[in-house]
C-alpha atoms as one frame of an Amber mdcrd trajectory, in Angstrom:
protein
 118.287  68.953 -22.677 117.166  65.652 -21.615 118.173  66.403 -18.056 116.420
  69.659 -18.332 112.761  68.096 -19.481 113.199  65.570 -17.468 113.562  62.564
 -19.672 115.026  59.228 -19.538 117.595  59.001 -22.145 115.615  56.108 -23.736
 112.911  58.366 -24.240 114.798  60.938 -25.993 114.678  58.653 -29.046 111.151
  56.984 -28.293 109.562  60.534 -27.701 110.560  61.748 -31.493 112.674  64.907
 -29.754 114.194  66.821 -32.714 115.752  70.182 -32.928 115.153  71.948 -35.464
 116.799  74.961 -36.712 115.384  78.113 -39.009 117.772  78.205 -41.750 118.966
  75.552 -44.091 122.000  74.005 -41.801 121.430  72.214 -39.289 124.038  73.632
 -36.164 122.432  71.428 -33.353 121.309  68.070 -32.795 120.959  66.257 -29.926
 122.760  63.161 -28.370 120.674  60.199 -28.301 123.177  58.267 -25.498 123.619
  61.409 -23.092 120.619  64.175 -24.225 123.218  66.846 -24.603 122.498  69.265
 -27.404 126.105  69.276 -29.356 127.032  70.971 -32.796 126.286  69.251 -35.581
 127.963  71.484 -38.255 130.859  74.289 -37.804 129.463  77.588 -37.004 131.618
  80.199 -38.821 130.603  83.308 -36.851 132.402  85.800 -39.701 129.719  84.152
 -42.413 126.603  84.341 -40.487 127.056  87.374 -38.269 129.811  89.233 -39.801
 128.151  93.200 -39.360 126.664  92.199 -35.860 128.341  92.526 -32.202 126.130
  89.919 -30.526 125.506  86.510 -32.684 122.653  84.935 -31.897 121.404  81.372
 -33.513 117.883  80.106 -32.657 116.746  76.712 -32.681 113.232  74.481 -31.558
 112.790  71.668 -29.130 110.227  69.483 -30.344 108.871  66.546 -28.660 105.889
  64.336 -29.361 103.395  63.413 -27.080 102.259  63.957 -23.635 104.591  66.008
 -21.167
């Protein structure tokens, strides 16, 4: 992610950049040292998508300030 807007990774922790997801877990986070998003909970496909074919979980990038 970091790579991807073009941050330093010391501004990936200055620059307030927070995922943030819709439900009430929180799946994703990102890693302050390399700006990778990673898991931050286990996904259990059967729970959340158990009548669907494709499983799809959504998240936001936010980042404060100027881009």
């Amino acid at each position: 992610v970091a790579k991807d807007l073009r941050l330093e990774l010391p501004a990936v922790a200055d620059r307030g950049v927070r995922i943030i997801d819709r439900g009430r877990t929180q799946y994703f986070a990102l890693h302050e040292r390399t700006g990778h998003l990673v898991t931050a909970e286990r996904i259990d496909r059967e729970r959340l998508c158990e009548s669907v074919q494709q499983c799809v979980l959504r998240c936001e990038l936010l980042v404060e300030g100027e881009m």
